[in-house]
Backbone bond lengths (Angstrom), bond angles and torsions (degrees), N, CA, C in turn:
res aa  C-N    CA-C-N  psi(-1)  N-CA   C-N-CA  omega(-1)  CA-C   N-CA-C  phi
1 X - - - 1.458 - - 1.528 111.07 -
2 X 1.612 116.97 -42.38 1.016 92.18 -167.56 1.794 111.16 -100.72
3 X 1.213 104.98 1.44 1.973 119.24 140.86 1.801 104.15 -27.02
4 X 1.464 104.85 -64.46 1.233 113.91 -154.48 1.563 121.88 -68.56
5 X 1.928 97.09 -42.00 1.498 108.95 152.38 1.874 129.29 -35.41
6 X 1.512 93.34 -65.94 1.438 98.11 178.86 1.595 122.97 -52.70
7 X 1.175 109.28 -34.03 1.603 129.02 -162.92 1.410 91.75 -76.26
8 X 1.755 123.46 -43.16 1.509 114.62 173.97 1.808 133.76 -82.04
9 X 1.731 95.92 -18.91 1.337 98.50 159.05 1.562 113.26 -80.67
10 X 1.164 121.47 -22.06 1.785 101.84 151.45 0.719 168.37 -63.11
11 X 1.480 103.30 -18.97 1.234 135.10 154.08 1.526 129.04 -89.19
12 X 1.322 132.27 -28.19 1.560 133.06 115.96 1.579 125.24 -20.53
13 X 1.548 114.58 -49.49 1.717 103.63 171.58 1.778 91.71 -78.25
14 X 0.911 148.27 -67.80 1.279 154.82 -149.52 1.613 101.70 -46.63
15 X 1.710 114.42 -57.98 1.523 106.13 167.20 1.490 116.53 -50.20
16 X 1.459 117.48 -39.52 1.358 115.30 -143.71 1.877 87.07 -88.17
17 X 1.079 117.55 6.97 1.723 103.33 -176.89 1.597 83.24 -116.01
18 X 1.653 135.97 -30.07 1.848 108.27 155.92 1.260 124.09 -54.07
19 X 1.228 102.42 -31.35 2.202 108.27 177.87 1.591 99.48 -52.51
20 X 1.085 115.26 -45.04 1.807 133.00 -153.93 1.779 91.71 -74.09
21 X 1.204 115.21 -89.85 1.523 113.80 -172.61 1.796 126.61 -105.52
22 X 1.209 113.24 119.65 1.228 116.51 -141.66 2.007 93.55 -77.00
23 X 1.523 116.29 -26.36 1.541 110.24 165.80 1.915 80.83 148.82
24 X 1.240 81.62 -177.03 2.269 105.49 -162.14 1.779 88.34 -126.45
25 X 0.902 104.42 147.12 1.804 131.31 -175.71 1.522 86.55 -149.13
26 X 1.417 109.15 128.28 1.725 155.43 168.65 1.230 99.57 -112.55
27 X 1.798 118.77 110.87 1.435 134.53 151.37 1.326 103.10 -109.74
28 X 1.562 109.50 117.14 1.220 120.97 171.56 1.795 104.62 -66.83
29 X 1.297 119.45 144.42 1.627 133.82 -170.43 2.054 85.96 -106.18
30 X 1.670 81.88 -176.21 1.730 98.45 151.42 1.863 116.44 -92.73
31 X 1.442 111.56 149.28 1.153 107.60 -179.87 1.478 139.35 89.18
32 X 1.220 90.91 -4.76 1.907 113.87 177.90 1.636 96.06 104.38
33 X 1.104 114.01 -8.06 1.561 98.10 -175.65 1.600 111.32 -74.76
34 X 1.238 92.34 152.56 1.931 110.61 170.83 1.657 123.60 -120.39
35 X 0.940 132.15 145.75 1.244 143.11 144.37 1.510 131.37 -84.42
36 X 0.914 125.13 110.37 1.154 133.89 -152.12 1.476 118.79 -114.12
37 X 1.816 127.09 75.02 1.331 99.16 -171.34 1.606 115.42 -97.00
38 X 1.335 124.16 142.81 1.344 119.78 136.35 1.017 158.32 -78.25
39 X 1.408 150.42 127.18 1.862 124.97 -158.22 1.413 81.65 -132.22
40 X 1.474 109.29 147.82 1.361 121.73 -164.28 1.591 91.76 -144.70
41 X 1.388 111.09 109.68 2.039 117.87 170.16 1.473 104.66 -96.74
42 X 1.366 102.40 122.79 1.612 119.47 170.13 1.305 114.82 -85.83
43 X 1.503 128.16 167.92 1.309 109.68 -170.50 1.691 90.71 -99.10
44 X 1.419 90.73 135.56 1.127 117.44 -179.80 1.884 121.22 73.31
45 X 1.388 102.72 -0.83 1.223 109.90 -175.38 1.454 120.64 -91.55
46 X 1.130 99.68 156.00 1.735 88.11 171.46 1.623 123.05 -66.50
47 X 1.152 98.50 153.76 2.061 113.31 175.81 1.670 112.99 -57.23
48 X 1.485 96.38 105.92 1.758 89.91 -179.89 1.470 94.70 -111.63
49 X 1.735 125.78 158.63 1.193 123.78 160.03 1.233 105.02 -132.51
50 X 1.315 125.45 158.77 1.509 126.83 -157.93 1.727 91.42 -128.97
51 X 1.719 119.81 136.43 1.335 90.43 -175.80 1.798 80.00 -137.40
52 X 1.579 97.81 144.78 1.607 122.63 -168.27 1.306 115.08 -103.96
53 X 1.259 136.48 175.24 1.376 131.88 -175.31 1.700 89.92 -132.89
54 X 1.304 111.38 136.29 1.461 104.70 -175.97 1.493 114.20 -146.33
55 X 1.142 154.26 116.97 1.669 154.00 -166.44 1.609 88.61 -104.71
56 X 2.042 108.23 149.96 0.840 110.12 167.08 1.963 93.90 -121.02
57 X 1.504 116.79 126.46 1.444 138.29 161.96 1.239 121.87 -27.08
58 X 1.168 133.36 177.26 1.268 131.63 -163.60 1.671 100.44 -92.56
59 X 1.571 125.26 -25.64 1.551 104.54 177.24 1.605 102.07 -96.97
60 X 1.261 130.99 17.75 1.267 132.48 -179.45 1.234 121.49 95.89
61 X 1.174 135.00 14.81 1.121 133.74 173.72 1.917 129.49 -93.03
62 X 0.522 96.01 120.08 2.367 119.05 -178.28 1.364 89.24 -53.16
63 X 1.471 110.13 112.21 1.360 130.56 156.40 1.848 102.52 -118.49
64 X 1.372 121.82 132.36 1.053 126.67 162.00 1.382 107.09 -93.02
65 X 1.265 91.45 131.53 2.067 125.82 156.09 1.061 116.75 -37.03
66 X 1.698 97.87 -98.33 1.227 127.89 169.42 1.510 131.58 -103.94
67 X 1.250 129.87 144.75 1.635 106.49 -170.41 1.672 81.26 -108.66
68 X 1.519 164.09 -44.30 1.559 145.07 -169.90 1.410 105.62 -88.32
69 X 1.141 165.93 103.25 1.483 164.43 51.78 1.407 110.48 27.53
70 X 1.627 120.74 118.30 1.332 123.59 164.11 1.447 107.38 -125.49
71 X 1.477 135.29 37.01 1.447 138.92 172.02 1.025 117.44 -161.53
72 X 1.420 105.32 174.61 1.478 118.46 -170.22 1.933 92.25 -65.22
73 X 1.184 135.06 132.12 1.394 128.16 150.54 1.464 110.15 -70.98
74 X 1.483 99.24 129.13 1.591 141.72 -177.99 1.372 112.13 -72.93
75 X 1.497 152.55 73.12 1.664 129.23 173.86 1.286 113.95 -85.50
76 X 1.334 114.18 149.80 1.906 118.43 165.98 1.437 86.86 -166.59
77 X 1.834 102.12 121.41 1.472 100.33 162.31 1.214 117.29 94.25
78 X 1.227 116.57 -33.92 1.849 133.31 -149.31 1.234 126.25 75.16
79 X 1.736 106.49 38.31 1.154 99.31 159.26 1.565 85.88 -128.07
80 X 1.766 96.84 139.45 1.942 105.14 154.76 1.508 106.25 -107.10
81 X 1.783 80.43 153.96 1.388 99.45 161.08 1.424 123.35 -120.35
82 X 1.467 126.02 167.48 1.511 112.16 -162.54 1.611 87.44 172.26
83 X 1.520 101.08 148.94 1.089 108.25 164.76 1.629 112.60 -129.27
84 X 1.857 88.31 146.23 1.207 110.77 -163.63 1.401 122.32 -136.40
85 X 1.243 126.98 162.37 1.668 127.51 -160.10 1.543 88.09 -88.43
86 X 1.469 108.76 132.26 1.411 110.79 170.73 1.796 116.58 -98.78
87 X 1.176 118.45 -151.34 1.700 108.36 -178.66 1.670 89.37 -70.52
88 X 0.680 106.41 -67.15 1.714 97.67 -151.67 1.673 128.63 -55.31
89 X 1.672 110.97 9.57 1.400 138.78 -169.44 1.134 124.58 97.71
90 X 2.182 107.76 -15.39 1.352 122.87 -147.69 1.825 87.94 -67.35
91 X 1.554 109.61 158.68 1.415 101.53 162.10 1.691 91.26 -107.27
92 X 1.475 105.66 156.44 1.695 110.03 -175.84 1.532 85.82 -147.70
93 X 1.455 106.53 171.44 1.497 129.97 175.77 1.517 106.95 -107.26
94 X 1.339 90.85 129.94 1.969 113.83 -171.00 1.024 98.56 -105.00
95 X 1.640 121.47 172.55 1.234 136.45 157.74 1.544 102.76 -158.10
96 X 0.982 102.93 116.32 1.878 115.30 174.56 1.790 118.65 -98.49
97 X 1.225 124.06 156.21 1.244 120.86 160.05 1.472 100.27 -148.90
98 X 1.272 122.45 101.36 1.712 126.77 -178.35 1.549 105.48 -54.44
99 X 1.449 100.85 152.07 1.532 154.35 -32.87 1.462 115.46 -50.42
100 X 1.263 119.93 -1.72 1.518 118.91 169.53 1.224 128.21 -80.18
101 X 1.649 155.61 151.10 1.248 147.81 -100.74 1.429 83.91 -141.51
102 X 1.147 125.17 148.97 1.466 142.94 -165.73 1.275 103.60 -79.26
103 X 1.541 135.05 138.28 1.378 163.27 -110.15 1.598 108.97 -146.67
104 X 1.130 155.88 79.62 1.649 153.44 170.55 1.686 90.82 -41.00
105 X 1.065 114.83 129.35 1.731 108.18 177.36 1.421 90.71 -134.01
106 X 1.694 130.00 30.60 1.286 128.62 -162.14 1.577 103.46 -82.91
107 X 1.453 107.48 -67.76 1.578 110.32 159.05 1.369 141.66 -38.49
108 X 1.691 100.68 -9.30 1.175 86.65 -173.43 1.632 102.59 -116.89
109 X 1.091 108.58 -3.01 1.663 128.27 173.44 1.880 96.92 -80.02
110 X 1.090 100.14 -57.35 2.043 95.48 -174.87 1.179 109.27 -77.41
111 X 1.648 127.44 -32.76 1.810 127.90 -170.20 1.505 88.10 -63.45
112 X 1.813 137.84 -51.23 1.438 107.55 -157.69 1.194 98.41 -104.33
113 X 1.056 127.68 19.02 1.700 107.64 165.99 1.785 102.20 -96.31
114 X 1.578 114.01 -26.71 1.178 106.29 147.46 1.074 159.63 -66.90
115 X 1.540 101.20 -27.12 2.013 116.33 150.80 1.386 112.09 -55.38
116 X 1.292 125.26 -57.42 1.351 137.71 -174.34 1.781 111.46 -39.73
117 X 1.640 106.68 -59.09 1.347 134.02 174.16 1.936 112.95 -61.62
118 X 1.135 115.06 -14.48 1.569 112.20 -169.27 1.479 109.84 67.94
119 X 1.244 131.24 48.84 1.241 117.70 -163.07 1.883 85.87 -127.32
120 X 1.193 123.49 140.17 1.328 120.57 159.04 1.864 132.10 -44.60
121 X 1.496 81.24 108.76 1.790 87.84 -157.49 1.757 101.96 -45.83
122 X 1.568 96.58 -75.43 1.695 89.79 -171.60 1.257 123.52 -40.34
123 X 1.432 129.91 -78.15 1.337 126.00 149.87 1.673 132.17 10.62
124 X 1.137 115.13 -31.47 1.501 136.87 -145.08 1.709 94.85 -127.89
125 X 1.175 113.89 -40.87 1.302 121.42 154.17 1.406 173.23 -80.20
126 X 1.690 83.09 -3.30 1.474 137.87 -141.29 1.687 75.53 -108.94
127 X 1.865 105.21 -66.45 1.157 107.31 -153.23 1.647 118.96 -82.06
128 X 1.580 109.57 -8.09 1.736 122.01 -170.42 1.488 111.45 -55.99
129 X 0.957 101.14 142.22 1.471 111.10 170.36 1.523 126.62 -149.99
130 X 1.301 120.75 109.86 1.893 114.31 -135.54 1.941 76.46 -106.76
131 X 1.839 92.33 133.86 1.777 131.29 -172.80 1.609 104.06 -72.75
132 X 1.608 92.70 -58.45 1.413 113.36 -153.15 1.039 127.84 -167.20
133 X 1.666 138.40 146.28 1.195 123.47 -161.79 1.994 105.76 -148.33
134 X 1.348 117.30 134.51 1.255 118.80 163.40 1.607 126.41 -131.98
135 X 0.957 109.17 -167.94 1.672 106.61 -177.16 1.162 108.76 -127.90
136 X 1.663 123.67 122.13 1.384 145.49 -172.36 1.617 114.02 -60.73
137 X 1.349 111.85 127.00 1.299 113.51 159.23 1.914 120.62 -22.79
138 X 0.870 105.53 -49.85 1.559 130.86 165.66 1.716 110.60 -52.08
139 X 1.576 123.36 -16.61 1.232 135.08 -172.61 1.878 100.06 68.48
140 X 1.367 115.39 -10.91 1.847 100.27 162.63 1.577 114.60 -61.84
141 X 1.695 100.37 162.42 1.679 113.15 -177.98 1.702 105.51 -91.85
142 X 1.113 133.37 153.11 1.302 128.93 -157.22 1.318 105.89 -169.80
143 X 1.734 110.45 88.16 1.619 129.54 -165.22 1.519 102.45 -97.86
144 X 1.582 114.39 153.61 1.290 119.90 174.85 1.294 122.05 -107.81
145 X 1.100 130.33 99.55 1.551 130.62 -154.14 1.635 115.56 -98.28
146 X 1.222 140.08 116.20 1.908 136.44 175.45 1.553 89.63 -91.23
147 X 0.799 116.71 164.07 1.390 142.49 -157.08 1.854 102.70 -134.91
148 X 0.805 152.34 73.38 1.792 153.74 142.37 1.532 114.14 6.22
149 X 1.336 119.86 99.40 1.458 104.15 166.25 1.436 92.97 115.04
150 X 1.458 131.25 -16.91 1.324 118.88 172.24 1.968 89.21 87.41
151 X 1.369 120.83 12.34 1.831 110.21 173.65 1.485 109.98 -64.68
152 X 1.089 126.06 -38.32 1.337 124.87 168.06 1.426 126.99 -139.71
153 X 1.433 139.55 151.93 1.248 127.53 160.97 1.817 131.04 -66.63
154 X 1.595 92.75 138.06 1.388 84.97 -177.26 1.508 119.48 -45.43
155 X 1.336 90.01 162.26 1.642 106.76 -169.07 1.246 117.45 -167.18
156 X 1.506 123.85 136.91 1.382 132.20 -171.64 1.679 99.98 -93.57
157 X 1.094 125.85 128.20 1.654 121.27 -163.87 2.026 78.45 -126.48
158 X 1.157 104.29 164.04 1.731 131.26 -162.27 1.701 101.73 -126.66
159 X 1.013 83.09 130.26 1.735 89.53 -175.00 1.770 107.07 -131.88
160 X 1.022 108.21 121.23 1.857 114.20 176.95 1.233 94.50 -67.81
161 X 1.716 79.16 168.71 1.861 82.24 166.22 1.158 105.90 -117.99
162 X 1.327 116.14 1.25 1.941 134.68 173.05 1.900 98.81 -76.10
163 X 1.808 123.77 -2.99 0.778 100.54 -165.06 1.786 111.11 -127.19
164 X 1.477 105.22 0.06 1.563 141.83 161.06 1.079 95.18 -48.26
165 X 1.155 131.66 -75.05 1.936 110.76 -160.10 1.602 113.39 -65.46
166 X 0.878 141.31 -51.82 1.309 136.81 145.29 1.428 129.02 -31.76
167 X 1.044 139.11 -15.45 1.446 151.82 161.25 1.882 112.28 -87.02
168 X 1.802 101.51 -27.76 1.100 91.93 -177.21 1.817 103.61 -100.22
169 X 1.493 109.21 -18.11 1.490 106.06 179.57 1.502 89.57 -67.98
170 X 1.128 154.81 -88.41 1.649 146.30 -165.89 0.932 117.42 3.05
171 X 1.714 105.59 -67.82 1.621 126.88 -159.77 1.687 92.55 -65.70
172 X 1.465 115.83 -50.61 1.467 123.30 -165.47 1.840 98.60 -50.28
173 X 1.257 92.25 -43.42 1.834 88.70 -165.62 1.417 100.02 -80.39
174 X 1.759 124.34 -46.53 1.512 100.49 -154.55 1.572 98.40 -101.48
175 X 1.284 137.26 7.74 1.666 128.95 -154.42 1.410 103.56 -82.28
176 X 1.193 99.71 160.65 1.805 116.64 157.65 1.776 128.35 -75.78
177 X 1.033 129.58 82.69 1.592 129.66 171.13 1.808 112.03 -33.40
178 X 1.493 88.02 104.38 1.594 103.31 176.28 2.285 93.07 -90.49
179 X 1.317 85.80 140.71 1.489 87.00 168.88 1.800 109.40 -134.67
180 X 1.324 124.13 139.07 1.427 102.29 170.56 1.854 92.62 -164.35
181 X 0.985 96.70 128.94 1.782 115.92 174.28 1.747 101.24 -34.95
182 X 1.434 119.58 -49.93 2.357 98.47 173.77 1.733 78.25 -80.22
183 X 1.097 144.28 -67.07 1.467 108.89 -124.42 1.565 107.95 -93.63
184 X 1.708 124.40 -11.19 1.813 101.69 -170.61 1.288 98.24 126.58
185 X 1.103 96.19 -163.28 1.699 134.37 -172.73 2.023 84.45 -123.47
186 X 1.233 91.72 152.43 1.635 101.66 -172.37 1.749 116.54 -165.78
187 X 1.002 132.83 158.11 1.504 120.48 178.04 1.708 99.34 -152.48
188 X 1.034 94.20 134.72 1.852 127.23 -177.69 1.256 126.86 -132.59
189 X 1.137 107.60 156.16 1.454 109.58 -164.99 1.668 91.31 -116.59
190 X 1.389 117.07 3.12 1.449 128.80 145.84 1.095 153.38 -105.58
191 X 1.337 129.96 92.35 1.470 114.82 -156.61 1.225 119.36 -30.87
192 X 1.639 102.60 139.57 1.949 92.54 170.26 1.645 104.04 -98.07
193 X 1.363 94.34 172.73 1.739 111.57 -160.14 1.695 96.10 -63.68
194 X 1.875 87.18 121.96 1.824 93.46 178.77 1.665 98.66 115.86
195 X 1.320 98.25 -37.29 1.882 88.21 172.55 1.782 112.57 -119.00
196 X 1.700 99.66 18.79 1.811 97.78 175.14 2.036 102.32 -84.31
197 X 1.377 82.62 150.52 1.790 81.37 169.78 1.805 112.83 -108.21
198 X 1.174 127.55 -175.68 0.698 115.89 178.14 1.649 152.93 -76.87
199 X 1.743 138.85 122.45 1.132 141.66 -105.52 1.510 76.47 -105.47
């Protein structure tokens, strides 16, 4: 009998961890990169899937990037770009090139299209918040940015890809190292939450 018990609470936890995660899908990218989604069904909840950015190393081994992804991932070269939820919920625009630690290139995509424009850089930067992103007939990147506070109107701003390494040497030299057990090692040209001072 009590064979019979155990054998049915195992199979009770065993359903109740299919209820939990619905399974992982691997899309191989260019460059060793992966996409990685998960969909996870709650009971009774709605279907969420979480989708990751992930490179596999030179002896084959799956290192994740990023674990929140909200775009199409971008390659040229071996470096992607993508935007992703950082600690603080914010979503920002990355740029990675493995084994080196993923890059905020957010400020530096809105500060010069806002220098360029006469528009108050910080301010202008303070308030960005990038929608969506695709890739131009032209093979340029071409993000959709709302602006917080009504500082500017949305706007789709154009990004080279002749203009990524330079956006990412900046960040490399002047950023702030975000660290946090889900997301990595990270560098910003914004403090992350715990190293901002006061606004």
């Amino acid at each position: 009998m009590r064979r019979v018990q155990l054998g049915l609470t195992a199979g009770i936890t065993f359903l109740w961890f299919l209820a939990g995660c619905g399974g992982t899908v691997v899309k191989p990218l260019s460059d060793g990169y992966e996409e990685v989604a998960v969909t996870y069904r709650g009971m009774g909840e709605p279907e969420m899937t979480q989708h990751k950015l992930a490179h596999r190393d030179t002896q084959g081994r799956q290192v994740i990037i990023w674990p929140w992804v909200f775009s199409d991932i971008f390659i040229h070269d071996g470096v992607a770009v993508f935007l992703g939820e950082d600690l603080g919920h914010d979503v920002r625009l990355f740029a990675v090139k493995p084994p080196e630690v993923p890059l905020d290139i957010t400020s530096q995509v809105v500060g010069g299209w806002a220098q360029e424009s006469g528009w108050n850089v910080p301010a202008t930067t303070a308030a960005a918040a990038p929608i969506g992103g695709k890739q131009t007939g032209e093979g340029d990147l071409e993000f959709y940015f709302e602006f917080s506070g009504g500082v500017q109107p949305g706007t789709n701003l154009v990004v080279k890809w002749s203009q990524v390494p330079d956006m990412m040497g900046h960040v490399r030299a002047h950023g702030v190292e975000g660290k946090d057990r889900k997301f990595g090692r990270y560098l910003t040209e914004e403090a992350p939450p715990g190293l901002r001072g006061p606004r």
